[in-house]
Phi, psi and omega in degrees: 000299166329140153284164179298151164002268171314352157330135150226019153201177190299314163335276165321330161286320160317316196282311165279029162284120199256106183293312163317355174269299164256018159284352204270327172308300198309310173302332168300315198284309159351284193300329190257014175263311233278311167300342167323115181278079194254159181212210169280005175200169159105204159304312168292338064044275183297296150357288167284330148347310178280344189292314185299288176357317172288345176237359133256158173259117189258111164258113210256138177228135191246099176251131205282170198262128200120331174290122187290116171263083197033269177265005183259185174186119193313113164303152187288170210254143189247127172227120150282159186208339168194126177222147156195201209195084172252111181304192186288343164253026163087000187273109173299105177280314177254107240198118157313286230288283187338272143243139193254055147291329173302340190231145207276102178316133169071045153287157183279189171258141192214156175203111187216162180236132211223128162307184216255329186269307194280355169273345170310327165324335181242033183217147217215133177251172141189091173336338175257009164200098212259011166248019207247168189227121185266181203237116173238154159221198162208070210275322201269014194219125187288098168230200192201164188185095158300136161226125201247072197346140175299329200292318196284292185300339163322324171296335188284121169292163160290181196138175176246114176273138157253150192263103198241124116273103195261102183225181176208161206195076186218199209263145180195218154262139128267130199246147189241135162236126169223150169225141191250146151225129203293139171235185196301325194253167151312317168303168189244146158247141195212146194214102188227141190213162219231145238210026176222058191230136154304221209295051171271176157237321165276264225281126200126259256236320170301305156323303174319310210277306166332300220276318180305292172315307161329313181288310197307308203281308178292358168256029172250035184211142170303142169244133150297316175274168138269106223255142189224126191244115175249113172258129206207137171282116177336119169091266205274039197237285191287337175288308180312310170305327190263351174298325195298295194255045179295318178281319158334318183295357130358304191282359163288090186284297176214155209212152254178103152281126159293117168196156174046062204257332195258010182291185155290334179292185200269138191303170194211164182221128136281105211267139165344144175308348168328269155102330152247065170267174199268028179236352147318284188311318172297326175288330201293335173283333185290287194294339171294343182265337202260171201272028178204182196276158168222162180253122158260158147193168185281191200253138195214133177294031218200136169123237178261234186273350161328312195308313167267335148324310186279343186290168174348296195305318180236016184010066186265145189277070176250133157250217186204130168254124174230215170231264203245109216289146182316144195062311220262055162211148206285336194273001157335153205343090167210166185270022168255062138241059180288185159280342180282324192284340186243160168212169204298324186284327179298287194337267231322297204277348163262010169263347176294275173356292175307319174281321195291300170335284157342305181286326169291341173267005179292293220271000181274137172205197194211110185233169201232122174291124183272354177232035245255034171255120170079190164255163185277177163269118208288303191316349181260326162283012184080008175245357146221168184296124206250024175236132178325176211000057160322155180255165201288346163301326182290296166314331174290284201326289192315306169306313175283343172280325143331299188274349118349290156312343234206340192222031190261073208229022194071349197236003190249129152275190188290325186294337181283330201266359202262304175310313186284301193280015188040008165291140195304152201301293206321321185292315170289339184282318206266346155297340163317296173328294165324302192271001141322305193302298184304330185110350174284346183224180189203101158307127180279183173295136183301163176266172158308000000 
């Protein structure tokens, strides 16, 4: 799946990609995450951290409970070990072990024997898909919960159940996993997906799986930015990181939520509070380019950790890469958000997505034309065609080195110049090249 060494830009790794190979990876890392019970704190967290680890160099950060994270303040830490819901035979009608969806994240611990009326209060369907168990939590309120397919609760005689959540809810950590990969400049690309969800597989887990191949693939290429990859617990993960790391976040050019990566739908971008920032600008190209339908929409103060990237204080230009975006598929938190739900060709083509990005904000630069009286003369250099009836690739080709030359002005980049002639981004860097390679043109300093 990797490419060789020897590869030297994000193209060529893009380009050699056997996607059926590494969708069937992606999908593998997906399965072998996927029973993990995890939550915004504890051991399912820490687990998967160590899974990643093995395939990254992760540097894991433990921040204790209690620490004030601007207007938050990092929760005490949750861990289960066993729930269920056993009726007068001894039987578990409801079982942790099954899935551990069943139990309401960060309940407290109870261990009780209940009529059938007094336990209904805690117990959470969806009548409107009566095989399917939804995904509840309670991080910031001590309460308890089963969640269960309606079709099951439905099923329940009266009677008296006893009641087990054998959890615990006491001073710990939240814990952050990050991988840094270092490039030539010091500014960042920053790529975060959120690492507290149980047993999903798109929200979560695709992302999670995306975003780790993505790291795998880019130290194996010289870089210009430097990419900092964050695995984190939704919300209060990312408020913690950026509390942790405020002076630093300056160095944040551009940013990337991972999430809902692995469905069927058509891939979609949600752009930055910007809203024109250049990794806006960059996706709108990329999808403007690409061989299927893709989706824009603006920034909206709601959804995943954009929110907080995105807020006032620090308006950073991240958006969010999905498929078909979090509420809007009906197995959204639900246990039909299996492994049966994502599938290997969706991974492949939204981690394809992610390099072709990758590649524009690499291959983006800001150059001068050294001859700008006129056009130089192409043709004595081997750079147009010096017999009649060009084929229409030659005429393309020919055209980005004209618009190039003409807007090659110190104030234009390649993505602008990519944008005005609507020609794919490749084409023009590589008319750049070329006329670098001949003396005609001098890369300037990269934009942002």
């Amino acid at each position: 799946m990797i490419p060789p060494a020897t590869r030297q830009s994000v193209a060529d790794v893009a380009a050699a990609l056997d996607l059926a190979v590494v969708g069937r990876e992606l999908y593998d890392r997906i399965g072998r995450l996927y029973p993990i019970c995890r939550s915004i704190t504890g051991n399912g967290v820490r687990e998967t951290l160590r899974l990643l680890g093995s395939e990254l160099d992760l540097e894991i950060r433990e921040v204790a409970t209690g620490t004030p994270v601007f207007d938050w303040i990092v929760p005490r830490e949750w861990n289960i070990r066993d729930a269920y819901i056993m009726n007068g035979n001894g039987q578990r009608v409801v079982d942790f072990n099954a899935s551990n969806l069943h139990v309401v994240s960060y309940s407290v611990p109870v261990r009780a024997r209940l009529t059938l009326a007094e336990l209904r209060p805690h117990l959470f369907s969806i009548p409107d898909h009566p095989d399917w168990i939804p995904y509840k939590t309670s991080y910031y309120s001590e309460t308890w919960g089963f969640c269960l397919s309606d079709r099951q609760l439905q099923s329940l005689p009266d009677g008296e159940y006893e009641v087990c959540i054998d959890s615990s809810l006491e001073d710990g950590h939240l814990t952050l996993g990050e991988c840094c990969l270092r490039g030539r400049d010091t500014a960042e690309v920053f790529i975060s997906c959120h690492v507290c969800h149980p047993s999903l597989c798109n929200d979560n887990l695709s992302g999670v799986s995306v975003a780790v191949t993505l790291a795998t693939l880019l130290r194996r290429v010289p870089l210009r930015y430097t990419y900092r990859f964050l695995f984190a617990p939704g919300t209060i993960g990312a408020i913690t990181w950026l509390a942790l790391n405020e002076p630093h976040v300056p160095k944040i050019k551009h940013g990337l939520v991972l999430a809902c990566l692995g469905d069927r739908g058509s891939p979609t971008y949600k752009r930055s509070r910007r809203g024109d920032a250049a990794i806006d600008r960059t996706v709108a190209h990329v999808f403007r380019h690409a061989s299927h339908e893709c989706h824009s929409e603006d920034f909206a103060p709601h959804g995943y950790d954009e929110r907080q990237y995105c807020s006032p204080g620090f308006n950073l230009p991240v958006g969010v890469l999905s498929r078909t975006p979090h509420g809007r598929f009906p197995e959204y938190h639900t246990s039909a958000d299996d492994l049966a739900f994502v599938a290997p060709a969706a991974l492949a083509d939204s981690l394809r997505t992610c390099l072709k990005v990758i590649e524009v904000l690499e291959g983006n630069g800001m150059f001068l034309n050294k001859n700008p009286k006129c056009e130089p003369q192409l043709g004595r250099r081997g750079l147009y065609a010096t017999l009649g009836g060009h084929s229409d690739e030659r005429r393309t080709q020919e055209a980005a080195l004209l618009w190039v030359l003409n807007l090659s002005d110190g104030t234009h980049s390649l993505l602008d110049i990519a944008e005005r002639s609507t020609m794919p981004f490749a084409m023009v860097r590589d008319a750049a090249t070329a006329l670098v390679e001949h003396g005609l043109l001098e890369e300037l300093s990269a934009p942002d």
